[in-house]
C-alpha positions in Angstrom: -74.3 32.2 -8.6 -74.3 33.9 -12.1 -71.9 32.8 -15.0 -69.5 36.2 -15.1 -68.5 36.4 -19.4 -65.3 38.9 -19.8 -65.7 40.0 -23.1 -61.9 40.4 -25.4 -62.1 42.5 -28.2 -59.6 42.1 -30.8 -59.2 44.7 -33.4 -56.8 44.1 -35.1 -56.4 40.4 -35.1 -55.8 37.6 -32.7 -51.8 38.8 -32.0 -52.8 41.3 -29.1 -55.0 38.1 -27.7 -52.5 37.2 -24.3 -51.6 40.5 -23.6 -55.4 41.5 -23.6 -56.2 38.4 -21.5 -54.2 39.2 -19.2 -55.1 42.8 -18.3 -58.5 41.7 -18.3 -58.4 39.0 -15.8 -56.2 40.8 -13.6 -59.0 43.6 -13.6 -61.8 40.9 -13.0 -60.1 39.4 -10.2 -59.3 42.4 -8.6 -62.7 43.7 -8.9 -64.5 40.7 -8.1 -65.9 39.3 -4.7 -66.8 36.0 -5.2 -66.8 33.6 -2.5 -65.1 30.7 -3.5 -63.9 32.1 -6.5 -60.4 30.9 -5.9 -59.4 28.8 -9.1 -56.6 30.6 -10.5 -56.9 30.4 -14.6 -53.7 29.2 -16.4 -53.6 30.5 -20.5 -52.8 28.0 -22.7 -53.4 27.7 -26.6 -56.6 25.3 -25.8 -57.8 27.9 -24.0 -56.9 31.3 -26.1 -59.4 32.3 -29.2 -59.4 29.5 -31.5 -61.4 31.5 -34.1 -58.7 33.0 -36.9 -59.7 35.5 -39.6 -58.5 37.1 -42.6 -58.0 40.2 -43.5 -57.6 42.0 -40.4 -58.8 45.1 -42.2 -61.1 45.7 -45.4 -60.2 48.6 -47.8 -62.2 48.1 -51.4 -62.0 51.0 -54.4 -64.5 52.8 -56.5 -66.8 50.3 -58.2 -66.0 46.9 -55.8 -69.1 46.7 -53.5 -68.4 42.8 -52.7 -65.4 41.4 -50.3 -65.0 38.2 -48.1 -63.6 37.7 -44.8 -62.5 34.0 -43.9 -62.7 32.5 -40.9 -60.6 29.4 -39.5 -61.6 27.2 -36.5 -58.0 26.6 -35.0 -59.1 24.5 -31.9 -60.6 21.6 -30.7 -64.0 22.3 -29.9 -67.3 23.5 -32.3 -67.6 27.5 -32.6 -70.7 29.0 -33.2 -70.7 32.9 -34.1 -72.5 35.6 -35.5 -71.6 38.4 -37.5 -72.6 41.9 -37.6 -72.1 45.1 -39.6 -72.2 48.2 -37.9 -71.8 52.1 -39.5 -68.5 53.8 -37.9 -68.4 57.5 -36.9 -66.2 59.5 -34.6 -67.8 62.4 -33.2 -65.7 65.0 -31.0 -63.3 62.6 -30.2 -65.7 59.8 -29.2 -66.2 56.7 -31.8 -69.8 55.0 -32.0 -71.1 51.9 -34.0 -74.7 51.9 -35.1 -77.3 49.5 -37.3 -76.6 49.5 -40.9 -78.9 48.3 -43.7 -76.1 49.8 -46.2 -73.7 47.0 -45.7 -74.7 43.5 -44.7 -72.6 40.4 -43.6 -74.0 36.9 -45.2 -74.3 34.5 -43.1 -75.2 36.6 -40.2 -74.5 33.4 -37.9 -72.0 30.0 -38.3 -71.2 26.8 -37.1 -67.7 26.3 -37.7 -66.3 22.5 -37.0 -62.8 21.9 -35.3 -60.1 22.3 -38.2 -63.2 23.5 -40.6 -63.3 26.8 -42.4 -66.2 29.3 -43.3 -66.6 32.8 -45.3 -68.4 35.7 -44.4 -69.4 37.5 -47.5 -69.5 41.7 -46.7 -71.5 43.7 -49.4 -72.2 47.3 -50.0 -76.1 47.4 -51.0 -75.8 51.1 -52.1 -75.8 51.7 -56.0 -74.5 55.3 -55.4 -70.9 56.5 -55.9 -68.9 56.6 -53.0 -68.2 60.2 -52.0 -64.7 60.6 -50.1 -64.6 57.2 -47.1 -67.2 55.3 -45.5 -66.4 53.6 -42.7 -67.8 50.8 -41.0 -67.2 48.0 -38.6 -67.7 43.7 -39.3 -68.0 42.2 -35.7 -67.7 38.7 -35.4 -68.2 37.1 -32.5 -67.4 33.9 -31.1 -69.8 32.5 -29.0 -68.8 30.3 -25.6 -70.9 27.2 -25.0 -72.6 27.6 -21.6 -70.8 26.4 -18.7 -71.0 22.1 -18.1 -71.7 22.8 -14.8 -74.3 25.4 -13.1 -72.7 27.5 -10.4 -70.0 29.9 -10.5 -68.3 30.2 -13.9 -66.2 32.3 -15.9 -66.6 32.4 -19.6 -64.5 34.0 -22.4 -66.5 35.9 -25.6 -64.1 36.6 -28.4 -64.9 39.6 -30.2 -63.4 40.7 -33.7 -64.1 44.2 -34.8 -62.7 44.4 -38.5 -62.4 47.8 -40.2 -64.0 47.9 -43.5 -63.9 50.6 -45.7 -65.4 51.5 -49.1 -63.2 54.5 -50.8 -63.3 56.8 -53.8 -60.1 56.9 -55.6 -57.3 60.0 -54.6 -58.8 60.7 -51.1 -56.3 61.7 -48.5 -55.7 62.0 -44.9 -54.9 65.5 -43.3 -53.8 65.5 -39.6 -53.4 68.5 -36.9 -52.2 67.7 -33.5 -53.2 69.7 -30.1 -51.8 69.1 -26.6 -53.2 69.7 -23.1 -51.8 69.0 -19.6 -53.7 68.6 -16.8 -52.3 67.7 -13.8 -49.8 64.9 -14.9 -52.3 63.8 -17.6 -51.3 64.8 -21.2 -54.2 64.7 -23.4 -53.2 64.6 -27.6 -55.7 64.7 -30.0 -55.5 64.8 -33.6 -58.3 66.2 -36.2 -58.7 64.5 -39.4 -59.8 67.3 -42.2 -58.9 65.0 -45.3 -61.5 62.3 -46.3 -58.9 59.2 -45.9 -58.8 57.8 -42.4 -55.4 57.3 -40.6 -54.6 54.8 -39.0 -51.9 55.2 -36.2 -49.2 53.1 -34.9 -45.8 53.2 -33.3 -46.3 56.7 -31.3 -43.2 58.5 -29.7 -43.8 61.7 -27.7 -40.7 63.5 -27.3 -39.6 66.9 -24.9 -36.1 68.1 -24.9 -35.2 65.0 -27.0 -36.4 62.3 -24.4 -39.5 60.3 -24.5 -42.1 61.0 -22.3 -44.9 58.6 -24.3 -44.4 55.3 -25.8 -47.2 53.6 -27.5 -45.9 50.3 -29.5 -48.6 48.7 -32.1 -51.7 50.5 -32.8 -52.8 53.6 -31.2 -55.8 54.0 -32.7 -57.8 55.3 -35.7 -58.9 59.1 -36.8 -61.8 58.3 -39.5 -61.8 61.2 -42.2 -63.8 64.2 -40.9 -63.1 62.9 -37.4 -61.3 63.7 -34.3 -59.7 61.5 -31.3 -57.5 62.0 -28.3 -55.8 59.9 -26.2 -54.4 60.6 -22.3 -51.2 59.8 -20.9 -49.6 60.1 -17.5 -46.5 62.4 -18.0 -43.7 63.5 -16.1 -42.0 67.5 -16.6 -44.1 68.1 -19.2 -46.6 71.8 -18.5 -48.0 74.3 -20.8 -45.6 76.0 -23.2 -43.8 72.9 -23.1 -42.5 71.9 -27.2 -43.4 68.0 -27.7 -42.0 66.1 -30.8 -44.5 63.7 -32.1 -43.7 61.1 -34.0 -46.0 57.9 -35.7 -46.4 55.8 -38.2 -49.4 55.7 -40.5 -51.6 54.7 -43.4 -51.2 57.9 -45.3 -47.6 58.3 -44.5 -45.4 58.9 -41.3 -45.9 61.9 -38.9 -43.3 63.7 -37.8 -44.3 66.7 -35.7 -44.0 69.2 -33.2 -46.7 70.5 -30.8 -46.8 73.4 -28.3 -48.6 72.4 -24.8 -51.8 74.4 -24.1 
């Protein structure tokens, strides 16, 4: 039998890591037929992401084109990773990663040791100015050592998607918000017309002064020029329905009120 790898991405650190874990697995082993797959899978510190890094997001002004991200090896056992830089766009409301030659990551693979450190040096190539945001992605991956034993395996890959962005100085961030319901689904989407992204956290949808949406921690990012939506099972919310939006954000809190298409 195949080794099955469940891949955890974590954007925005290593905190969301358990949580994440957990929704996975419970997916995989509700979607997987495997006979004799029947070991149940205990989380433990040993076994979470040992691999730490710092920042957990990369913002650098007019004139810096060089920036390091370190990297910590918190368990007990060798990693070996790669790292990857990848261009960043959102395009009607879906985001994409592509190649990049205009930003490279140095080394573009590591050996770390148990307890041992590394830096990943992240450099903008480009001599031109930077005109309004340019966003991409550093990916680090930590690779899993193939399983001590052929046969049926399961095998974690921790994935790191850092935001890094190069910005001219002044640029801002300029939100409008839509609503549609569809059934019981409630899609939101914001548009982005400034050149700053946002970055959103902390979302409370309100009608008639009660919630009907709760989103604690991040909720996601609207990249400058760029558009996003997210979907949410609702009750007693239909068209012509007033929602109260509230969020926090990189450019300021939001704090308002949308009419239901």
């Amino acid at each position: 039998m195949p080794t099955t790898e469940v891949e955890i991405e974590l954007q925005e650190g290593v905190s969301c890591f358990y949580l994440e874990l957990h929704m996975r697995l419970n997916a995989l082993l509700k979607m997987t037929s495997v006979a004799g797959f029947t070991t149940l899978l205990s989380l433990n510190p040993a076994f979470a992401g040992t691999l730490q890094v710092s920042p957990i997001g990369i913002e650098l002004g007019q004139g810096i084109a060089t920036t390091t991200e370190n990297l910590e090896n918190k368990g007990t056992n060798i990693i070996n990773g790669q790292a990857r830089i990848f261009k960043w766009e959102s395009k009607d409301g879906k985001e994409s990663l592509t190649p990049t030659t205009e930003v490279v990551a140095s080394p573009p693979a590591f050996k770390i040791e148990p307890g041992g450190k590394a830096t990943i040096r992240v450099v903008r190539l480009s001599k031109a100015p930077i005109v309004g945001e340019e966003s991409y992605r550093l990916i680090i991956d930590d690779i899993p050592p193939p399983p001590d034993k052929p046969g049926d395996a399961v095998t974690f890959a921790v994935r790191h998607a850092i935001p890094v962005f190069f910005q001219a100085p002044g640029i801002k961030s300029a939100l409008t918000w839509t609503a549609n319901i569809k059934g019981d689904e409630l899609e939101i989407a914001a548009n982005n017309a400034g050149d700053l992204h946002a970055r959103l956290s902390a979302l409370v949808v309100s009608s008639g002064g009660k919630p009907v949406v709760t989103q604690n921690g991040l909720v996601g990012y609207v990249l400058g020029h760029g558009a996003m939506h997210w979907t949410y099972k609702v009750n007693g919310v239909h068209a012509g329905t007033t929602l109260t939006l509230k969020a926090a954000g990189n450019d300021g809190s939001v704090d308002t009120t949308i009419v239901v298409k």
